[in-house]
N, C-alpha and C positions, 0 to 999 in steps of 0.2 A: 640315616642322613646326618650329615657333620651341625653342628650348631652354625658354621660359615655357610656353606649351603642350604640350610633352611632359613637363616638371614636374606639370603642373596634371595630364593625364592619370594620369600613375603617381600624384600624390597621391590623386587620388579612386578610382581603382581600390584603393589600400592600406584605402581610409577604409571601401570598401564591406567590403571583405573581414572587417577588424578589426569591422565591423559585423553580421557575417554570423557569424563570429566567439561572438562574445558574445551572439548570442541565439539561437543554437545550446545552448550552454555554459547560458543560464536555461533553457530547457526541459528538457535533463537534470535539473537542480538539480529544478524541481516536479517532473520524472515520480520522482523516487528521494524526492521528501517524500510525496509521494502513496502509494507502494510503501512506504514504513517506517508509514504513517499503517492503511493497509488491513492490513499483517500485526499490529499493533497490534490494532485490531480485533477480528481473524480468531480472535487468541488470547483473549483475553477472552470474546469469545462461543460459543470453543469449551469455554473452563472453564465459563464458564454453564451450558453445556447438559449435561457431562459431571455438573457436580454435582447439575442438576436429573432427567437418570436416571439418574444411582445412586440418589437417594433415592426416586425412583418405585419403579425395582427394589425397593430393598432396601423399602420400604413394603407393596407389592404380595407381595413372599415373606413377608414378616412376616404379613399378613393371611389368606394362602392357609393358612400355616402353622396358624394360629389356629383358621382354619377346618376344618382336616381336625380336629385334636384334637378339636374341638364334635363332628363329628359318628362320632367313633368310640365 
């Protein structure tokens, strides 16, 4: 093999690599936006729901409570 073609070789092997490389390197990047985007979420809809049953709770005791006094 010519000194020009085992250049050209090593070049395109380098090129694939540095190509293989970097879009390696982007799908990390979405999967960890994706992962900070979902725990984001996760928390928010776990305050939702934490404050919508306490107030069930505490609703529901308050009414029961109400209730027994009526009927003593």
């Amino acid at each position: 093999m010519s000194k020009i073609a085992s250049g050209l070789v090593l070049f395109s092997l380098l090129m694939a690599l540095s190509l293989g490389v970097a879009y390696a390197e982007s799908e990390v990047a979405a999967t960890e936006n994706v992962t900070e985007e979902n725990a984001s979420i996760n928390e928010s809809v776990n305050a939702t729901l934490n404050e919508t049953l306490n107030a069930t709770v505490n609703e529901t005791v308050a009414e029961t409570a109400v209730a027994v006094n009526e009927t003593k």
